[in-house]
VEXMARNU-310978 format. One record per residue: residue number from 1; residue in three letters; x, y, z of N, C-alpha, C in turn. Coordinates in steps of 0.1 Angstrom, whole numbers. Layout:
NUM / Ala / X / Y / Z / X / Y / Z / X / Y / Z
...
//
This chain:
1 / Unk / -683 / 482 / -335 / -670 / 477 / -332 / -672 / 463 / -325
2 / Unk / -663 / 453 / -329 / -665 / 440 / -322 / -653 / 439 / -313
3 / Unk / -663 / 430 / -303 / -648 / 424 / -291 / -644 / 415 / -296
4 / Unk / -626 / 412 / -295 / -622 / 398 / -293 / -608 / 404 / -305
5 / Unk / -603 / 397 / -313 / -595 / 398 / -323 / -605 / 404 / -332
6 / Unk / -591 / 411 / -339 / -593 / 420 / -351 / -588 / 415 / -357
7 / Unk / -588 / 413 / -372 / -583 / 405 / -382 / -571 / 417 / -387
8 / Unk / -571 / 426 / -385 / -563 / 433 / -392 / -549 / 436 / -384
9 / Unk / -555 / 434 / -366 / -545 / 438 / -359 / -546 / 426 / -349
10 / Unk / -537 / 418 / -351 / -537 / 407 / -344 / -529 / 409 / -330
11 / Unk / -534 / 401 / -322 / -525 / 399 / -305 / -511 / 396 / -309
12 / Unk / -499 / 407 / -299 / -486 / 402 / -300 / -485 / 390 / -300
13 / Unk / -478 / 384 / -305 / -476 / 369 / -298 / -454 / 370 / -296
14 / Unk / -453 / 371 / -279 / -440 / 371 / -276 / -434 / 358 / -285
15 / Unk / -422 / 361 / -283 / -410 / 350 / -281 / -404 / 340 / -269
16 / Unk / -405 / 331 / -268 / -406 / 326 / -253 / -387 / 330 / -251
17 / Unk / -390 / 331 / -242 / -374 / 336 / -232 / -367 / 328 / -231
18 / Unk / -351 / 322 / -235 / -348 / 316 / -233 / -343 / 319 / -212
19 / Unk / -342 / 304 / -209 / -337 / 306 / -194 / -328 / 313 / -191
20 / Unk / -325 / 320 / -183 / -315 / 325 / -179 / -305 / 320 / -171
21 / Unk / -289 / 312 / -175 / -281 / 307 / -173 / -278 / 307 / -156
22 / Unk / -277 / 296 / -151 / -276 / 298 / -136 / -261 / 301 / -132
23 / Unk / -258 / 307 / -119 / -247 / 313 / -118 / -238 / 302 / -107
24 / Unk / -230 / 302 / -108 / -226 / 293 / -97 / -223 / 304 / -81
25 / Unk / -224 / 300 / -74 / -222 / 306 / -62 / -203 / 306 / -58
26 / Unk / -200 / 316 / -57 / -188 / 319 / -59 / -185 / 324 / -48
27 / Unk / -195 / 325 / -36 / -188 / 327 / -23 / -175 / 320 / -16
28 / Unk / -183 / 313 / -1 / -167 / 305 / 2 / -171 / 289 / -8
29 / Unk / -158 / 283 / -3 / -157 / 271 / -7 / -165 / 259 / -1
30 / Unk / -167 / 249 / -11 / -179 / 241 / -7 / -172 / 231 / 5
31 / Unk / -181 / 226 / 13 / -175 / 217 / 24 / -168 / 204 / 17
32 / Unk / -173 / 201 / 3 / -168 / 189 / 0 / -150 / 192 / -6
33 / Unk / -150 / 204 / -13 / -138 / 210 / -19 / -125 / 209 / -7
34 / Unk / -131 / 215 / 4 / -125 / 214 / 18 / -119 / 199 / 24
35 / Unk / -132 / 190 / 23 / -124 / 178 / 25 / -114 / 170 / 14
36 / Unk / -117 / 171 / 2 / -111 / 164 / -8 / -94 / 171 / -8
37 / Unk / -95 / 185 / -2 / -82 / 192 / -1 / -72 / 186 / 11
38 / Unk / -83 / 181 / 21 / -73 / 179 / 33 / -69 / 161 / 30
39 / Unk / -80 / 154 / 24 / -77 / 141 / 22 / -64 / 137 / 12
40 / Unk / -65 / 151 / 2 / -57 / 147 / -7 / -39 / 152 / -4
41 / Unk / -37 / 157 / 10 / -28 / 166 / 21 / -25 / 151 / 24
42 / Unk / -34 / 145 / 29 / -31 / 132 / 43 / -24 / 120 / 29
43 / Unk / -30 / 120 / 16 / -25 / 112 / 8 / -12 / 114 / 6
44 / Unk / -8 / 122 / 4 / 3 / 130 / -1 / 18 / 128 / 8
45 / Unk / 11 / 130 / 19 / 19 / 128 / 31 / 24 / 112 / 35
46 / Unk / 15 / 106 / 32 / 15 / 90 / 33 / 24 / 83 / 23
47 / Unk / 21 / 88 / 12 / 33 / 85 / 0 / 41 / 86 / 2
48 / Unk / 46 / 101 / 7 / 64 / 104 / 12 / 67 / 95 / 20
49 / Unk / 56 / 94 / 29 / 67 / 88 / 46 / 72 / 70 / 38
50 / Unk / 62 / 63 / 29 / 62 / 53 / 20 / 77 / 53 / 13
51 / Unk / 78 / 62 / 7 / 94 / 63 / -2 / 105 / 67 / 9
52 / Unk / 105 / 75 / 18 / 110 / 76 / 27 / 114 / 64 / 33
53 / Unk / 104 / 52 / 35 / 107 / 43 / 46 / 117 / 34 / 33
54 / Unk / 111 / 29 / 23 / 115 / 19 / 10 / 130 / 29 / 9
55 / Unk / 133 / 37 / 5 / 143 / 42 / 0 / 155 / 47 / 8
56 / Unk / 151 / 46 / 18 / 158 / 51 / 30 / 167 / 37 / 38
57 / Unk / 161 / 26 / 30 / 165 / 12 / 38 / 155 / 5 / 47
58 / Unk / 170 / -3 / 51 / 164 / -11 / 63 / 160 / -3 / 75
59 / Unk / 163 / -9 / 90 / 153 / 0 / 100 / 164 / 10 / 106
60 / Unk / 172 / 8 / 100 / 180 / 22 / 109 / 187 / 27 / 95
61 / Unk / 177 / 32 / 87 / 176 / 39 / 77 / 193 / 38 / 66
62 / Unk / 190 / 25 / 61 / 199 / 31 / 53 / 214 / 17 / 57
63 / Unk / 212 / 11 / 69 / 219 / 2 / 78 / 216 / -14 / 68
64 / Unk / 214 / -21 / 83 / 210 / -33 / 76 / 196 / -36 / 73
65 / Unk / 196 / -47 / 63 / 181 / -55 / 55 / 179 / -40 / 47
66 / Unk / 190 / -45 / 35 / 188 / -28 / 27 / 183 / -40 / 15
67 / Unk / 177 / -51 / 12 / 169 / -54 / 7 / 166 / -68 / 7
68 / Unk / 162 / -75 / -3 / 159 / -88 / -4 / 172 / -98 / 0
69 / Unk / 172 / -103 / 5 / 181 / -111 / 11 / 177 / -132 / 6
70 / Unk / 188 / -136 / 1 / 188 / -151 / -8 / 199 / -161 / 5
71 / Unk / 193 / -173 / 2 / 201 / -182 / 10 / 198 / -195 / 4
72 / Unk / 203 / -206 / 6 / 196 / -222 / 8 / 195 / -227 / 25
73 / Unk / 185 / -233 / 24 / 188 / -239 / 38 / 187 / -257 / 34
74 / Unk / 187 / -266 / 41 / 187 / -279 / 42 / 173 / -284 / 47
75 / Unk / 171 / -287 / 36 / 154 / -298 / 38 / 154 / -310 / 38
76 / Unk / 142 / -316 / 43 / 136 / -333 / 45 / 124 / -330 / 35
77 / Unk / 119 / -344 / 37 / 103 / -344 / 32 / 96 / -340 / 39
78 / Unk / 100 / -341 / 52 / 93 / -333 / 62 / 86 / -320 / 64
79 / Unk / 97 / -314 / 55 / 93 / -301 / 54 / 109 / -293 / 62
80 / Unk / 102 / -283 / 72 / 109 / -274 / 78 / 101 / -270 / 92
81 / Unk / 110 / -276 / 105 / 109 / -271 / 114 / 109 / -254 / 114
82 / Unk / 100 / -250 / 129 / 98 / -235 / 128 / 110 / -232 / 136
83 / Unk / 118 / -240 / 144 / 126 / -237 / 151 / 143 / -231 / 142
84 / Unk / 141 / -245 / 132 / 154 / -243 / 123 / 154 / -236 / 111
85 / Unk / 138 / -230 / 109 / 138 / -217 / 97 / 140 / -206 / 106
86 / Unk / 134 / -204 / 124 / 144 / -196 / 129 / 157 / -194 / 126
87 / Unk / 162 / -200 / 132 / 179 / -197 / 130 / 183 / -195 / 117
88 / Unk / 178 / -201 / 104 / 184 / -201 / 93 / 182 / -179 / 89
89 / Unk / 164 / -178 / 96 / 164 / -165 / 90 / 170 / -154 / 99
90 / Unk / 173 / -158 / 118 / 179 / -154 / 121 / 195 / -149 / 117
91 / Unk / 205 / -166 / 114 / 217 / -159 / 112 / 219 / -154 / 99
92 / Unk / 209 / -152 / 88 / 207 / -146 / 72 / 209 / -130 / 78
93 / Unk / 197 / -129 / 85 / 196 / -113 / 90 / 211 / -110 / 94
94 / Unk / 217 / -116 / 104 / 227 / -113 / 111 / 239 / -112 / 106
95 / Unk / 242 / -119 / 91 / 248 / -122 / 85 / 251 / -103 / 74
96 / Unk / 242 / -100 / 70 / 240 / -95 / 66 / 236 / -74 / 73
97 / Unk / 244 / -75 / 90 / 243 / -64 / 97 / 230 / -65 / 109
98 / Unk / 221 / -71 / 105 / 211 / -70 / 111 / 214 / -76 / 128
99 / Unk / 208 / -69 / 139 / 207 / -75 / 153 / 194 / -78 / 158
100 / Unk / 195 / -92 / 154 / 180 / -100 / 158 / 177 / -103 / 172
101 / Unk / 170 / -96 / 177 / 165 / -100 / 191 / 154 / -115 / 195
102 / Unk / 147 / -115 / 185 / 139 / -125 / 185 / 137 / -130 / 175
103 / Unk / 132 / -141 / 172 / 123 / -146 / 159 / 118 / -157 / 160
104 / Unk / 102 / -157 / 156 / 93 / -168 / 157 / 85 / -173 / 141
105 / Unk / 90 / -181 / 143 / 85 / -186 / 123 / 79 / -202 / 127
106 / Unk / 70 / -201 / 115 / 60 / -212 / 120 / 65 / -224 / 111
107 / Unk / 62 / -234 / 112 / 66 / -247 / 105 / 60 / -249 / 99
108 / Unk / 71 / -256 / 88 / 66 / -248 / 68 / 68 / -267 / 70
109 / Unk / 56 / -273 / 61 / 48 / -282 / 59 / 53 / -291 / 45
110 / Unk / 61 / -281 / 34 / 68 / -285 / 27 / 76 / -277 / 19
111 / Unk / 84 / -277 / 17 / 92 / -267 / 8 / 92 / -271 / -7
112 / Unk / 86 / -261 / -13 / 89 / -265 / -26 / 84 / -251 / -33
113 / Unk / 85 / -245 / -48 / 85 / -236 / -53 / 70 / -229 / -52
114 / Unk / 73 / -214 / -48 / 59 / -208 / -41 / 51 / -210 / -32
115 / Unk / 60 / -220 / -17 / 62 / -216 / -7 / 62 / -208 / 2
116 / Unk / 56 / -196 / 10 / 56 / -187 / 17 / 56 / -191 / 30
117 / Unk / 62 / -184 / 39 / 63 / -186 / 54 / 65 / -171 / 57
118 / Unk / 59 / -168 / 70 / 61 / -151 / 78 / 69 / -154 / 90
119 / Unk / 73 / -148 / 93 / 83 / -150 / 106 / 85 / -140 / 111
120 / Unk / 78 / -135 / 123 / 83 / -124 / 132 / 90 / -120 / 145
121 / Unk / 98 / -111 / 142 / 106 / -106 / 152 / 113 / -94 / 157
122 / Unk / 122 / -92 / 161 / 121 / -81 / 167 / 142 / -81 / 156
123 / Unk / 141 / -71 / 148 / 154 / -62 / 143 / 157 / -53 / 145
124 / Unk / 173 / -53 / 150 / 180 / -38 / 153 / 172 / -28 / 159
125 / Unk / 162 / -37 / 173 / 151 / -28 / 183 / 140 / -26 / 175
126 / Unk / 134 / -30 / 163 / 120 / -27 / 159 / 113 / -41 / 150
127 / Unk / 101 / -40 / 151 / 93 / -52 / 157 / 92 / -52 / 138
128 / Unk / 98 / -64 / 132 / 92 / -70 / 116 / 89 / -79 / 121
129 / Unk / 83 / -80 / 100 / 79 / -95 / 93 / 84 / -95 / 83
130 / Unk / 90 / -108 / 84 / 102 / -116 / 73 / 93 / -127 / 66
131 / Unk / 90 / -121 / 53 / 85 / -131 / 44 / 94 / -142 / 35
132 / Unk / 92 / -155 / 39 / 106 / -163 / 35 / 99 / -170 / 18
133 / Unk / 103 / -168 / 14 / 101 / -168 / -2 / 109 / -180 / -7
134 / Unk / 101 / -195 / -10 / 107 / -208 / -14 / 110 / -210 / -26
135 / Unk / 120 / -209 / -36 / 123 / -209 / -49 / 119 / -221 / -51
136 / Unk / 122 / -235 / -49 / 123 / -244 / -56 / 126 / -256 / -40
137 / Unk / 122 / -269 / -42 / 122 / -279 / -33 / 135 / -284 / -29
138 / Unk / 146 / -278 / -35 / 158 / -282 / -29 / 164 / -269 / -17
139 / Unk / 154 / -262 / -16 / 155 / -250 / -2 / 160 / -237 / -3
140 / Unk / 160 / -233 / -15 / 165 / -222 / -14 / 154 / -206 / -17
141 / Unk / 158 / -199 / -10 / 149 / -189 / -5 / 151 / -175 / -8
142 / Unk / 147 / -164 / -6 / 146 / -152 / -6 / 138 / -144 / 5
143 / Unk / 144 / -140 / 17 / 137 / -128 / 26 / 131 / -114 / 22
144 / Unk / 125 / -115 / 23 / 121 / -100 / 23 / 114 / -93 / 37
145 / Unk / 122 / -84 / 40 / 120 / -81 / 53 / 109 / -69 / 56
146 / Unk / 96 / -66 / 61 / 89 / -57 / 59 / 85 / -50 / 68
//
């Protein structure tokens, strides 16, 4: 008798195993699933209070600066004193329901189309900013109160 292979009876030769499919862990929830749930809670919540504030109006919900507000005012070459784009965006607000306690706007350099000026103050007890929006060099504007 000889060692080693037999020619007549050869060594099994297996089938290799395919892997066996990994399982996911289906205990608790992963810490990341946890935060993406609370961040996507805090987004959720931020949106509302957003359509809430836009939809709801101006600052005493619904009162005055219920939106874009249009005027002209009177220009130089000079431009525009901050004192007289006060008053102009003062008595606009006022005109329009609003009770302006303050307003400070800075001196616009020239007026002419795409123009911006910020102006803040204090409406119907709560603290904006009034973006004054320059149509075109003969002065005429659009507020938007934010």
């Amino acid at each position: 008798m000889q060692h080693g292979t037999d020619a007549h009876n050869p060594q099994p030769v297996w089938p290799a195993m395919p892997p066996q499919p990994v399982r996911a862990d289906r205990g608790s929830p992963s810490k990341l699933a946890i935060v993406s749930l609370v961040l996507s809670g805090i987004a959720l919540i931020g949106v509302i209070a957003v359509l809430v504030l836009f939809l709801g109006g101006g600052p005493d919900g619904g009162g005055p600066l219920t939106g874009k507000l249009t005027g002209k005012l009177a220009t130089s070459s000079a431009g525009v004193r901050g004192a007289d784009l006060e008053d102009v965006v003062t008595n606009r607000i006022t005109d329009d329901g609003g009770d302006v306690g303050a307003m400070r706007c800075p001196d616009v350099a020239s007026v002419a189309q795409g123009v911006v000026a910020v102006c803040h103050g204090s409406i119907s007890g709560d603290d904006w900013a009034v973006i004054v929006y320059f149509e075109d060099a003969q002065g005429h504007y659009t507020l938007d109160p934010i």
